[in-house]
CHARMM-style PDB file with segment names, atoms N, HN, CA, C and O in Angstrom:
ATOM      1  N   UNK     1      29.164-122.357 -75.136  1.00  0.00      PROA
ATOM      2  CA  UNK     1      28.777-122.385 -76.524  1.00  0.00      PROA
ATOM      3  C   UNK     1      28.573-123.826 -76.997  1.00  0.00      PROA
ATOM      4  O   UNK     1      27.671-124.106 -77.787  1.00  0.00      PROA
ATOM      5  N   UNK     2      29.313-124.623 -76.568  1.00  0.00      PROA
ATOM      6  HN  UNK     2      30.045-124.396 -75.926  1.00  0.00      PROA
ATOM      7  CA  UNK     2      29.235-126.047 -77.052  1.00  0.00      PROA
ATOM      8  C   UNK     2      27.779-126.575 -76.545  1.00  0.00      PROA
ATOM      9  O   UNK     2      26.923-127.086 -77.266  1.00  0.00      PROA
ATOM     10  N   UNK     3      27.691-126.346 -75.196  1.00  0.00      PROA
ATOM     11  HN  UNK     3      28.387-125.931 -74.609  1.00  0.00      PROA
ATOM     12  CA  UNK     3      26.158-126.789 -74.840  1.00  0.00      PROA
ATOM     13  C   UNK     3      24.818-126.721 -76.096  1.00  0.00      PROA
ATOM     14  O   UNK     3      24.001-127.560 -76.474  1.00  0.00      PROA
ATOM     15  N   UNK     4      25.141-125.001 -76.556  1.00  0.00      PROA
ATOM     16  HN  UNK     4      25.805-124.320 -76.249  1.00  0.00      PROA
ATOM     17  CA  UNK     4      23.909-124.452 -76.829  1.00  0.00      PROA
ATOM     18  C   UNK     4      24.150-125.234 -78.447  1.00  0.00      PROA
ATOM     19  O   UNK     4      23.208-125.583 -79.159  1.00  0.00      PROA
ATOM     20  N   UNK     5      25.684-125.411 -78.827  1.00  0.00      PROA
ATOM     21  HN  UNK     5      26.449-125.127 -78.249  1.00  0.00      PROA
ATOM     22  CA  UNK     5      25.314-126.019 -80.232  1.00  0.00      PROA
ATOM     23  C   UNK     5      24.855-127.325 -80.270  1.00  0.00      PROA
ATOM     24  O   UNK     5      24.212-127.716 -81.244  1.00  0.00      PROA
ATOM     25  N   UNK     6      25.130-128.121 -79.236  1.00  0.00      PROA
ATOM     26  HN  UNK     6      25.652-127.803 -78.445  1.00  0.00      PROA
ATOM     27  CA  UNK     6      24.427-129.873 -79.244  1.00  0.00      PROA
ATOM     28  C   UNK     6      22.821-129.159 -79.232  1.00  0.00      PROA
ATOM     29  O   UNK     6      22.066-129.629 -80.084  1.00  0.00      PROA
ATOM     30  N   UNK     7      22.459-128.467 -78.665  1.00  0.00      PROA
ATOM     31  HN  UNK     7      23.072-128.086 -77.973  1.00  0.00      PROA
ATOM     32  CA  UNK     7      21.146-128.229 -78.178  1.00  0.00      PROA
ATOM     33  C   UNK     7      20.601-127.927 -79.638  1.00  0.00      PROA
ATOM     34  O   UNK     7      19.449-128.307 -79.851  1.00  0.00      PROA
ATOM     35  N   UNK     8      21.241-127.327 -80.619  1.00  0.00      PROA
ATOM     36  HN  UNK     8      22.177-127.018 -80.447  1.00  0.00      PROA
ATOM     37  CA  UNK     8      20.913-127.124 -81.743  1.00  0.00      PROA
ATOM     38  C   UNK     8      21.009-128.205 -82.783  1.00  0.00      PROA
ATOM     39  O   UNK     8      20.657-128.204 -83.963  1.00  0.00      PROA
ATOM     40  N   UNK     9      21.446-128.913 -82.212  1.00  0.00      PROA
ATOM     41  HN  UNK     9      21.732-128.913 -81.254  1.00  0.00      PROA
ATOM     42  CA  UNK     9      21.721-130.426 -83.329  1.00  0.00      PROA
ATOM     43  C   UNK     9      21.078-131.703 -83.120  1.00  0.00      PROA
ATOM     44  O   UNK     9      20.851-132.559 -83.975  1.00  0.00      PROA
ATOM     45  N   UNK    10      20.740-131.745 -81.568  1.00  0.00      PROA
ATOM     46  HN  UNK    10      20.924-131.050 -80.873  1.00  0.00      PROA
ATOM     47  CA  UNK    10      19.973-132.533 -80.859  1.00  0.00      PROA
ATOM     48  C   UNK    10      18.919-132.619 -80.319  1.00  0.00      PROA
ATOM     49  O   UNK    10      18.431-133.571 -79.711  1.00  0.00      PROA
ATOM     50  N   UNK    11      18.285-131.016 -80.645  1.00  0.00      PROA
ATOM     51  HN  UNK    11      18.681-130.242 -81.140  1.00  0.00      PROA
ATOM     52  CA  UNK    11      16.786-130.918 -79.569  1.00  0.00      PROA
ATOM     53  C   UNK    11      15.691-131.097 -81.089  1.00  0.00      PROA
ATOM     54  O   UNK    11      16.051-130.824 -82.234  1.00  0.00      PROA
ATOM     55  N   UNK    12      14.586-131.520 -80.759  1.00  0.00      PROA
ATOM     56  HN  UNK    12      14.293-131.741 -79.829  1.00  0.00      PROA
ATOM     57  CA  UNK    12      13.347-131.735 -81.088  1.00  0.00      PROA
ATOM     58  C   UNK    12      11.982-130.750 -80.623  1.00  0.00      PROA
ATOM     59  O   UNK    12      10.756-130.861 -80.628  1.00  0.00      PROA
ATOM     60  N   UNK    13      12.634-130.099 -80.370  1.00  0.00      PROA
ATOM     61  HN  UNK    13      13.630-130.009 -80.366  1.00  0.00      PROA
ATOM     62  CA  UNK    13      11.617-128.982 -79.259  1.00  0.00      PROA
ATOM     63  C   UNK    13      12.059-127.657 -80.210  1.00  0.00      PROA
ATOM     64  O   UNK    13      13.205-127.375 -80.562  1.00  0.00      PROA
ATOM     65  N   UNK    14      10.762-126.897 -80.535  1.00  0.00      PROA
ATOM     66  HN  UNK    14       9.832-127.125 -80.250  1.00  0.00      PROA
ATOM     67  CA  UNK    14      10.743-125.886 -81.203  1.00  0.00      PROA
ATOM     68  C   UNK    14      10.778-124.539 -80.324  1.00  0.00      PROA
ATOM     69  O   UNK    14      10.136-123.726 -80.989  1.00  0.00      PROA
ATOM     70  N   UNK    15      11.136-124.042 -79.379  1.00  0.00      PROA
ATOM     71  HN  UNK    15      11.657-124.702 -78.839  1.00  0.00      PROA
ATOM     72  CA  UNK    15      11.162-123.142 -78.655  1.00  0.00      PROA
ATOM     73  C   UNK    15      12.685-123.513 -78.420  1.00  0.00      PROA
ATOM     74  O   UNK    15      13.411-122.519 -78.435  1.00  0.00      PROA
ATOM     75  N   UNK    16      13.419-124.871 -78.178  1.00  0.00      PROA
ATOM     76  HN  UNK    16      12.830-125.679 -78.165  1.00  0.00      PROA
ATOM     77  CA  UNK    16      15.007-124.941 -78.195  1.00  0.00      PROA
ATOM     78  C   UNK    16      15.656-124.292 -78.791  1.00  0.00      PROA
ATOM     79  O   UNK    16      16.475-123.394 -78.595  1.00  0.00      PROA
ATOM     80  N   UNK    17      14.920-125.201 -80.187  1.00  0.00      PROA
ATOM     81  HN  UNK    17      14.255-125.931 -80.346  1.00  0.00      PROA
ATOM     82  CA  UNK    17      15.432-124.576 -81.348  1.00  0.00      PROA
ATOM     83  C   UNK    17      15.424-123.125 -81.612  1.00  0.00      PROA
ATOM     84  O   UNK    17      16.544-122.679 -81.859  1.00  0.00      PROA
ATOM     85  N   UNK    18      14.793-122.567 -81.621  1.00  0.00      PROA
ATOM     86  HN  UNK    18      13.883-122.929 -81.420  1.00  0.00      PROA
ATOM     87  CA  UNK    18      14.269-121.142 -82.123  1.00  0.00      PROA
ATOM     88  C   UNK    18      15.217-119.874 -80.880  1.00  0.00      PROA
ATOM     89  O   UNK    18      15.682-118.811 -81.294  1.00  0.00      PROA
ATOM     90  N   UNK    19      15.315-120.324 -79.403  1.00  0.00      PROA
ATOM     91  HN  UNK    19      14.937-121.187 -79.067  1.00  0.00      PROA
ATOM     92  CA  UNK    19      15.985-119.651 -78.806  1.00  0.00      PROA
ATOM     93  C   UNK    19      17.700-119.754 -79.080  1.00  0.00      PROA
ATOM     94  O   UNK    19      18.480-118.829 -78.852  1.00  0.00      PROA
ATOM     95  N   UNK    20      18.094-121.153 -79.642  1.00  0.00      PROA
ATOM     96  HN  UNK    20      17.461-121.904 -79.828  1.00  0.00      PROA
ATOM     97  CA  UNK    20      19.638-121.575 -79.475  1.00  0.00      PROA
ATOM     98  C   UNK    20      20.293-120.725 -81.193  1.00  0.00      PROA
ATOM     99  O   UNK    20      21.377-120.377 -81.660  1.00  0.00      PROA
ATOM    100  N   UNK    21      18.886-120.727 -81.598  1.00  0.00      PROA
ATOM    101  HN  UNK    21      18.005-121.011 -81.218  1.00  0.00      PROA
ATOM    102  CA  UNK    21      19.386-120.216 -83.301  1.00  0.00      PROA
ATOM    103  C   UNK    21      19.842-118.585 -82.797  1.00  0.00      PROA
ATOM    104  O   UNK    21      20.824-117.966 -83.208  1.00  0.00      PROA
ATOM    105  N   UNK    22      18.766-118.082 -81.734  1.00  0.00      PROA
ATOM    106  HN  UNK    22      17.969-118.584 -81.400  1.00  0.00      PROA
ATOM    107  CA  UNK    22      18.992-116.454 -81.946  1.00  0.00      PROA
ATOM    108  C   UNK    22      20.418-116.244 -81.104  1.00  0.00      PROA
ATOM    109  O   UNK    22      21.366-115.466 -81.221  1.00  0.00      PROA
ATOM    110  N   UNK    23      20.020-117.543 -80.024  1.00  0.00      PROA
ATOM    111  HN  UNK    23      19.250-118.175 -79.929  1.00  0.00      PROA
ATOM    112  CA  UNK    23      21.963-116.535 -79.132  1.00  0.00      PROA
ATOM    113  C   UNK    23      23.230-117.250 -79.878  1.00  0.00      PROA
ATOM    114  O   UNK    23      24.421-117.015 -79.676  1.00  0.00      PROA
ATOM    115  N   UNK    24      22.654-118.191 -80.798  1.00  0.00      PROA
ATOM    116  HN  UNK    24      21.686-118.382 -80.962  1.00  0.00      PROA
ATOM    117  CA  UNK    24      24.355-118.500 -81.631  1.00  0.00      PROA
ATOM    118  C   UNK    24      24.529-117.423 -82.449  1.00  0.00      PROA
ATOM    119  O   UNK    24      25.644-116.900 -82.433  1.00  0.00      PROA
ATOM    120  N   UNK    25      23.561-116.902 -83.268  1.00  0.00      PROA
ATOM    121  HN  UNK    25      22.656-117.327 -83.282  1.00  0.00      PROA
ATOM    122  CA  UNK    25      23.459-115.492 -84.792  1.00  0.00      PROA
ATOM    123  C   UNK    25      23.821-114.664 -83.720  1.00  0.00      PROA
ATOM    124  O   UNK    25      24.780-113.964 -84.046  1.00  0.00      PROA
ATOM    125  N   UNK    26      23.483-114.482 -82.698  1.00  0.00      PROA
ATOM    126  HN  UNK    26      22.704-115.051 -82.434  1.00  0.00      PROA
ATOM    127  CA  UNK    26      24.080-112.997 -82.053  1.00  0.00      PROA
ATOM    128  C   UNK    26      25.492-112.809 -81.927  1.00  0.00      PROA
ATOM    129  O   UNK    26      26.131-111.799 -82.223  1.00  0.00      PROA
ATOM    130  N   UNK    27      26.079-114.325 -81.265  1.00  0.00      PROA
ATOM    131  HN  UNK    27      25.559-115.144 -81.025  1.00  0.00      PROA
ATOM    132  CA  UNK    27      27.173-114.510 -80.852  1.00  0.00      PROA
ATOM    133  C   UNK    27      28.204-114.946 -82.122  1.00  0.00      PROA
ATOM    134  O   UNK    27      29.398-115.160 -81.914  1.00  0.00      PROA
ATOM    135  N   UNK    28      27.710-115.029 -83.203  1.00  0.00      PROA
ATOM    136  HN  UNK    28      26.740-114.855 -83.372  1.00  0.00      PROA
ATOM    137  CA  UNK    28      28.340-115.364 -84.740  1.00  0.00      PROA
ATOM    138  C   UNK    28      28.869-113.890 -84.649  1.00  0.00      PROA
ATOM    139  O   UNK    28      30.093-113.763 -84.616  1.00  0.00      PROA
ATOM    140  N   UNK    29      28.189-112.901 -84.610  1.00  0.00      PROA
ATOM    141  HN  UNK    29      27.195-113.004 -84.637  1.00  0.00      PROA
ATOM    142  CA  UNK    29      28.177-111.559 -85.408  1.00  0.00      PROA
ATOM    143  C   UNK    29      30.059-111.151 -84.975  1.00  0.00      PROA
ATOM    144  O   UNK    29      30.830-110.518 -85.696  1.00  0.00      PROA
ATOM    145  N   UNK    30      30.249-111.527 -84.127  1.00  0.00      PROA
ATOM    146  HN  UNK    30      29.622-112.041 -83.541  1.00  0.00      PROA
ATOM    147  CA  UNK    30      31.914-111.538 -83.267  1.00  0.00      PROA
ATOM    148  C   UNK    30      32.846-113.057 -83.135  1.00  0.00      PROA
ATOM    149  O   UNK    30      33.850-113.310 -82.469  1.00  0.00      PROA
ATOM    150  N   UNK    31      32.193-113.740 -83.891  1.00  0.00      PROA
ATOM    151  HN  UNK    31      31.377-113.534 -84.432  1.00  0.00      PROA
ATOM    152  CA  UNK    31      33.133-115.121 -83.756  1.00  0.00      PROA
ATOM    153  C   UNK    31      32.836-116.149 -85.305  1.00  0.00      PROA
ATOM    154  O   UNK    31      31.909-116.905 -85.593  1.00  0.00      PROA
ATOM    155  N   UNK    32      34.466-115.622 -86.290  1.00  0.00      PROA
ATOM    156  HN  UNK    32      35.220-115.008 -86.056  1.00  0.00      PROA
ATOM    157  CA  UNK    32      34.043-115.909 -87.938  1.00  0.00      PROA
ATOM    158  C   UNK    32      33.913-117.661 -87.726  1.00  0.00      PROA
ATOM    159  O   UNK    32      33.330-118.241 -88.642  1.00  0.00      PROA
ATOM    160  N   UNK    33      34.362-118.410 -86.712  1.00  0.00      PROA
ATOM    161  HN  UNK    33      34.836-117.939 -85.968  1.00  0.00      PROA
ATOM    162  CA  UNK    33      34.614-120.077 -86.890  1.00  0.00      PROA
ATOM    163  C   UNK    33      33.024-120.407 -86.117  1.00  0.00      PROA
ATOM    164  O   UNK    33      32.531-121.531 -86.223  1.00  0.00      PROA
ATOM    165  N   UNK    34      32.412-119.446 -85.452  1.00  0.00      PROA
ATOM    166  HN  UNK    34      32.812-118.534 -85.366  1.00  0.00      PROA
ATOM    167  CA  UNK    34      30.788-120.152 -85.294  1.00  0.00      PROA
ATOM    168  C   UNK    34      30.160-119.678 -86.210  1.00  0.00      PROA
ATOM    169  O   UNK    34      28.992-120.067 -86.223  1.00  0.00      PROA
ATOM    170  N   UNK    35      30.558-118.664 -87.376  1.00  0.00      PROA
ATOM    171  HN  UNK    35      31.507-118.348 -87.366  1.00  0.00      PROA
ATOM    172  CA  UNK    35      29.293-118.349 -88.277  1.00  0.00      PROA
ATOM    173  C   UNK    35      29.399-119.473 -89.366  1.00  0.00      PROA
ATOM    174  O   UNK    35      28.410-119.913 -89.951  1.00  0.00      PROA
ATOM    175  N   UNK    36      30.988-119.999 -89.640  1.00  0.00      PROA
ATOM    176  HN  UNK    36      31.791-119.641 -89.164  1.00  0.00      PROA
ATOM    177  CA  UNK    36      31.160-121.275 -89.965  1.00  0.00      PROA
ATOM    178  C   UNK    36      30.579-122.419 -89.973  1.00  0.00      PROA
ATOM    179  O   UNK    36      30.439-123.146 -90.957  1.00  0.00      PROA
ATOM    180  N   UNK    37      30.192-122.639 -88.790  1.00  0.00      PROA
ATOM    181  HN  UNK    37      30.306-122.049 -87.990  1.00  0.00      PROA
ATOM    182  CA  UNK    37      29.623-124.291 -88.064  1.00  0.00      PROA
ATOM    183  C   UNK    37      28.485-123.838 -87.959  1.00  0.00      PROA
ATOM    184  O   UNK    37      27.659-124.724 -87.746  1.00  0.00      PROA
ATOM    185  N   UNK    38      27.857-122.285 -88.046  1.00  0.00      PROA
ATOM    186  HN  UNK    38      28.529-121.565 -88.219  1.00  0.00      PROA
ATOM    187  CA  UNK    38      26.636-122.320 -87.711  1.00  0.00      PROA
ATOM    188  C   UNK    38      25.522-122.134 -89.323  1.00  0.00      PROA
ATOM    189  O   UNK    38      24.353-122.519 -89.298  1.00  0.00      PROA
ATOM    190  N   UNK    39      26.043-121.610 -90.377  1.00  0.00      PROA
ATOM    191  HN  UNK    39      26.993-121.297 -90.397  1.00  0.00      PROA
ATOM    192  CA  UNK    39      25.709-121.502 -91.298  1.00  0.00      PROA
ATOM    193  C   UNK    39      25.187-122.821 -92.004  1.00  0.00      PROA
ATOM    194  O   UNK    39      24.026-122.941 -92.396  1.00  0.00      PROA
ATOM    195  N   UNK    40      26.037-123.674 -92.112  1.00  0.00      PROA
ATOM    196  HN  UNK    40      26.980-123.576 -91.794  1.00  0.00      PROA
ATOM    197  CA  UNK    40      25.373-125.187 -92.401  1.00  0.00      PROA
ATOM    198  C   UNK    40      23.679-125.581 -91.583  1.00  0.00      PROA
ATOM    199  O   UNK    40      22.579-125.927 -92.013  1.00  0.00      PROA
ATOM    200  N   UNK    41      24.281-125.283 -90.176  1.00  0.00      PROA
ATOM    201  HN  UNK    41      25.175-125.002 -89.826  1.00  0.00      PROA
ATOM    202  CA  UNK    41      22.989-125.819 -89.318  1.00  0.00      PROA
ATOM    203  C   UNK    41      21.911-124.896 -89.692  1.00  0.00      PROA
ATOM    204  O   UNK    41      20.835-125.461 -89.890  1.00  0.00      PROA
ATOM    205  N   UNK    42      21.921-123.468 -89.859  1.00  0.00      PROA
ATOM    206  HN  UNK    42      22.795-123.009 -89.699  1.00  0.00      PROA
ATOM    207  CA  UNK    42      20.819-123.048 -90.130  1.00  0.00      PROA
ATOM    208  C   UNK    42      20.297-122.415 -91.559  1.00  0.00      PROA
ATOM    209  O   UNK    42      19.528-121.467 -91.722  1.00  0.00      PROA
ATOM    210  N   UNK    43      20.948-123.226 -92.533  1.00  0.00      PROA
ATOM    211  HN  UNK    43      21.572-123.995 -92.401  1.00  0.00      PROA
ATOM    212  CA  UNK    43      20.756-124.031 -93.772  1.00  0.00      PROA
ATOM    213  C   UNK    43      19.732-125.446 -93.728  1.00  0.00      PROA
ATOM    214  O   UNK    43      18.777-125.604 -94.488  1.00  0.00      PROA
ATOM    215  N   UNK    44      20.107-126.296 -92.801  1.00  0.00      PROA
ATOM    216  HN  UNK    44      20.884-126.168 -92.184  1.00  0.00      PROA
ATOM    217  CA  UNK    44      19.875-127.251 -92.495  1.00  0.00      PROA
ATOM    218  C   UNK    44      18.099-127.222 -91.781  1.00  0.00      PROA
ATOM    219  O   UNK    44      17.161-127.971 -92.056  1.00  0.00      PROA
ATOM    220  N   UNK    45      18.148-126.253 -90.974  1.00  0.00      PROA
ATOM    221  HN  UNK    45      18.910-125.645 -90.751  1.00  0.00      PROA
ATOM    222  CA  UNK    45      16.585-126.062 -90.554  1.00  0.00      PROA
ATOM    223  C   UNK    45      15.824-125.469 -91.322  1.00  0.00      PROA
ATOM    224  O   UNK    45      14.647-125.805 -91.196  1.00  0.00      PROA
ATOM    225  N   UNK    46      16.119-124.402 -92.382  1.00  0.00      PROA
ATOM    226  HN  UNK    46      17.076-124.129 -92.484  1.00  0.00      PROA
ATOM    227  CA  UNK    46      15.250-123.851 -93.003  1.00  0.00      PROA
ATOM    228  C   UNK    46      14.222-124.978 -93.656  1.00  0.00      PROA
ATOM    229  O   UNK    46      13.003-124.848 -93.759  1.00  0.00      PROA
ATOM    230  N   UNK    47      14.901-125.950 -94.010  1.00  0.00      PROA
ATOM    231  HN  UNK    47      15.892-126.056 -93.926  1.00  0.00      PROA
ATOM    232  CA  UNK    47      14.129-127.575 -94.690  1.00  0.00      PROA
ATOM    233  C   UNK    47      12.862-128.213 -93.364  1.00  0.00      PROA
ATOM    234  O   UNK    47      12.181-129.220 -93.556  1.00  0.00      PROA
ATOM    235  N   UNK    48      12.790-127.351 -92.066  1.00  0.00      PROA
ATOM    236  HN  UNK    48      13.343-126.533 -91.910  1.00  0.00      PROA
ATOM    237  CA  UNK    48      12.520-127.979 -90.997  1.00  0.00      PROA
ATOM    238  C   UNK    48      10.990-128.117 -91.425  1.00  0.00      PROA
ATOM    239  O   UNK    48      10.485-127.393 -92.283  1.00  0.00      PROA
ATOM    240  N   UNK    49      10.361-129.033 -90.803  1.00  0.00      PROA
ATOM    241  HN  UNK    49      10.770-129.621 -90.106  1.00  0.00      PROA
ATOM    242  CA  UNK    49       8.713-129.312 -90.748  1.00  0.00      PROA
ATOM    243  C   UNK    49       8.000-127.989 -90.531  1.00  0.00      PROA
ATOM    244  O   UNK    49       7.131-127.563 -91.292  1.00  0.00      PROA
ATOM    245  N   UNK    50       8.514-127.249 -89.221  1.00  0.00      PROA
ATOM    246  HN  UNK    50       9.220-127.596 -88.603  1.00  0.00      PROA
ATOM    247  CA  UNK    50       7.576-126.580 -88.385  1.00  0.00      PROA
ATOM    248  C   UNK    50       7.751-125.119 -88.822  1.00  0.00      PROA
ATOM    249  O   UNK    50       8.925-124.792 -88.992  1.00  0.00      PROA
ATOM    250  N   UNK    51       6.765-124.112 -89.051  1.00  0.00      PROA
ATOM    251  HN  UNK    51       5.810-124.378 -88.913  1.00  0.00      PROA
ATOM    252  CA  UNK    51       7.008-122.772 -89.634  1.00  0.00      PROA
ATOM    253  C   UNK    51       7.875-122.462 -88.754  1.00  0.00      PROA
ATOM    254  O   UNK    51       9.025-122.897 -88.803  1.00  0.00      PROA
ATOM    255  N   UNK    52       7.612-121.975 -88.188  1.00  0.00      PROA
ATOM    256  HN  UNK    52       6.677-121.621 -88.149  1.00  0.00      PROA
ATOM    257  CA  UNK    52       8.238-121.432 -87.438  1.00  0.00      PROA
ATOM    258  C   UNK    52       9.711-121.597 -86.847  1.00  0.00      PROA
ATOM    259  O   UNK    52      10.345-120.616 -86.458  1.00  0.00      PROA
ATOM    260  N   UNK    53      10.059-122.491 -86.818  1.00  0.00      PROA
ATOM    261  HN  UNK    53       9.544-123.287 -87.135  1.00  0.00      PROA
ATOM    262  CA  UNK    53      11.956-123.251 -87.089  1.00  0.00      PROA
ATOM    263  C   UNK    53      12.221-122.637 -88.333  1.00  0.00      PROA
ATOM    264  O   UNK    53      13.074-121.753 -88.398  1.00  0.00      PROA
ATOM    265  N   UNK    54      11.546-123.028 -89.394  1.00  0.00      PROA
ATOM    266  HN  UNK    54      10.853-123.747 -89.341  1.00  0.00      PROA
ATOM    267  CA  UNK    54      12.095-122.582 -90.912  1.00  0.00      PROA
ATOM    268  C   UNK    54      12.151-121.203 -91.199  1.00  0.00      PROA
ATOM    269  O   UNK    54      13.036-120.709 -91.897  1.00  0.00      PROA
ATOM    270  N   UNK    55      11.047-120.439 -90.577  1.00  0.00      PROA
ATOM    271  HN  UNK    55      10.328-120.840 -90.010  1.00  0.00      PROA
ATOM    272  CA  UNK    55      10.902-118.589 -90.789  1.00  0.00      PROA
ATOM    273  C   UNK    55      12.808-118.024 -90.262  1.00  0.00      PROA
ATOM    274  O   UNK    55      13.810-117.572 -90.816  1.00  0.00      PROA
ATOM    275  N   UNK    56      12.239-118.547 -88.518  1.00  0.00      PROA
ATOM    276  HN  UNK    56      11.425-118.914 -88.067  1.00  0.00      PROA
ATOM    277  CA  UNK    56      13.523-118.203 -88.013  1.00  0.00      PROA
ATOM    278  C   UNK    56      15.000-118.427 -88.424  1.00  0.00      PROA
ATOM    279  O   UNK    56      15.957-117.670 -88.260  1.00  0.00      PROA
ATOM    280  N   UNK    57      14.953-119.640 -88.992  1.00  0.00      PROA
ATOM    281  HN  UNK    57      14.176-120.255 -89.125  1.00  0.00      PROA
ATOM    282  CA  UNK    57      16.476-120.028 -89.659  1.00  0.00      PROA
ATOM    283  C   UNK    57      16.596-119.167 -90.929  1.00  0.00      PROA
ATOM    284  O   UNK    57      17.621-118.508 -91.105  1.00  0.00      PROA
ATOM    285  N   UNK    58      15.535-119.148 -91.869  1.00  0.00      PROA
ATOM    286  HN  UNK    58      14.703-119.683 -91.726  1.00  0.00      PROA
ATOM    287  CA  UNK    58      15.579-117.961 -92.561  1.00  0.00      PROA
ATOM    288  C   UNK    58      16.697-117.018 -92.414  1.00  0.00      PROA
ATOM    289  O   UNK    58      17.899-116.990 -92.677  1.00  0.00      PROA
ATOM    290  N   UNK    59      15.554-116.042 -91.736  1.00  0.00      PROA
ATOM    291  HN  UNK    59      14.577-116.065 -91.523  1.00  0.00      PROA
ATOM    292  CA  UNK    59      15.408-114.982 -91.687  1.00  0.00      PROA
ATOM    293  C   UNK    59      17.116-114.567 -90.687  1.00  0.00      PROA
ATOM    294  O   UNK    59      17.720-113.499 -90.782  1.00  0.00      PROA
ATOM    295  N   UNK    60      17.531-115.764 -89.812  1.00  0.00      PROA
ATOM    296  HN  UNK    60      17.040-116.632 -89.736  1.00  0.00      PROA
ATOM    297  CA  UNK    60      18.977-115.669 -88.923  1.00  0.00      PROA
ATOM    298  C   UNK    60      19.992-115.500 -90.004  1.00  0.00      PROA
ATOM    299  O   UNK    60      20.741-114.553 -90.247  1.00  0.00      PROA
ATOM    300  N   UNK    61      19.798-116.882 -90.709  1.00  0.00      PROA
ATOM    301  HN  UNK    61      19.190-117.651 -90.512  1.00  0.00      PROA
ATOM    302  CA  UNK    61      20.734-116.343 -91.973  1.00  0.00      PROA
ATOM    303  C   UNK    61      20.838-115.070 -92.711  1.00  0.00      PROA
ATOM    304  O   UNK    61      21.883-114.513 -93.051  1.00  0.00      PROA
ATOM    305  N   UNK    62      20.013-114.802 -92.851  1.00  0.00      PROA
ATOM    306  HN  UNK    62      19.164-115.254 -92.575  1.00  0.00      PROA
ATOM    307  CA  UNK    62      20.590-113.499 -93.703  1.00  0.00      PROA
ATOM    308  C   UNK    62      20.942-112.020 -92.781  1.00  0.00      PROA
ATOM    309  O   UNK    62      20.895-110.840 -93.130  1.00  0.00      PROA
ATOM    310  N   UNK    63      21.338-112.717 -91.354  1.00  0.00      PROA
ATOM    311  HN  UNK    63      21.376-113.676 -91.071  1.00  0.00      PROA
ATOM    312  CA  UNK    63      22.064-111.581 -90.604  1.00  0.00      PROA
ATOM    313  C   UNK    63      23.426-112.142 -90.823  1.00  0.00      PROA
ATOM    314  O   UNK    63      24.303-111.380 -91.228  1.00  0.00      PROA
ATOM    315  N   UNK    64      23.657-113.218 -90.628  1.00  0.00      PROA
ATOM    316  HN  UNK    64      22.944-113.837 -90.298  1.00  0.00      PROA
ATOM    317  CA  UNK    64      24.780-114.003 -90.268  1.00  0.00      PROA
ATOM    318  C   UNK    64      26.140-112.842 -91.588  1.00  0.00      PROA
ATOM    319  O   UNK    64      25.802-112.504 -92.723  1.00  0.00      PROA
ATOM    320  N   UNK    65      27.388-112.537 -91.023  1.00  0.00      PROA
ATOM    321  HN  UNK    65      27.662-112.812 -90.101  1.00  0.00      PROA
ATOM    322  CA  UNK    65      28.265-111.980 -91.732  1.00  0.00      PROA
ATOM    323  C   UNK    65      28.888-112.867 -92.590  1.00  0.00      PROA
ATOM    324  O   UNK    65      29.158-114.037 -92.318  1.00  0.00      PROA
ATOM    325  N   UNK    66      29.070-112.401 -93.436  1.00  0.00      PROA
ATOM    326  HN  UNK    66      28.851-111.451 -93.656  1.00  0.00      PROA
ATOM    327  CA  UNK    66      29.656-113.269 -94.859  1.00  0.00      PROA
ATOM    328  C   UNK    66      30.817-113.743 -94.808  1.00  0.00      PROA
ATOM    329  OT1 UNK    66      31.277-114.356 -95.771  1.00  0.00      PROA
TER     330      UNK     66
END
């Protein structure tokens, strides 16, 4: 998990991004301290340049459990 979150904080590559967002939201749905650390970050991309980073961070968030 730690890998895939640097990968989310550190990559520049929109296919990184977009794959590391869906297996952290999957893996949030069962772990309340990554929906934690992960909620900021994909807060943080919705602001992103590229549609497609921003759709996906979207749209992850509003699976993410409260």
């Amino acid at each position: 998990m730690i890998l895939l979150q640097s990968y989310l904080t550190g990559s520049r590559d929109w296919i990184v991004l977009n794959a590391t967002m869906g297996t952290l939201a999957a893996w949030a749905r069962e772990d309340v301290a990554l929906v934690r650390w992960l909620r900021p970050e994909l807060e943080r991309l919705t602001a992103d340049e590229r549609g497609s980073v921003r759709r996906r961070a979207t749209k992850l968030l509003a699976t993410l459990p409260s």
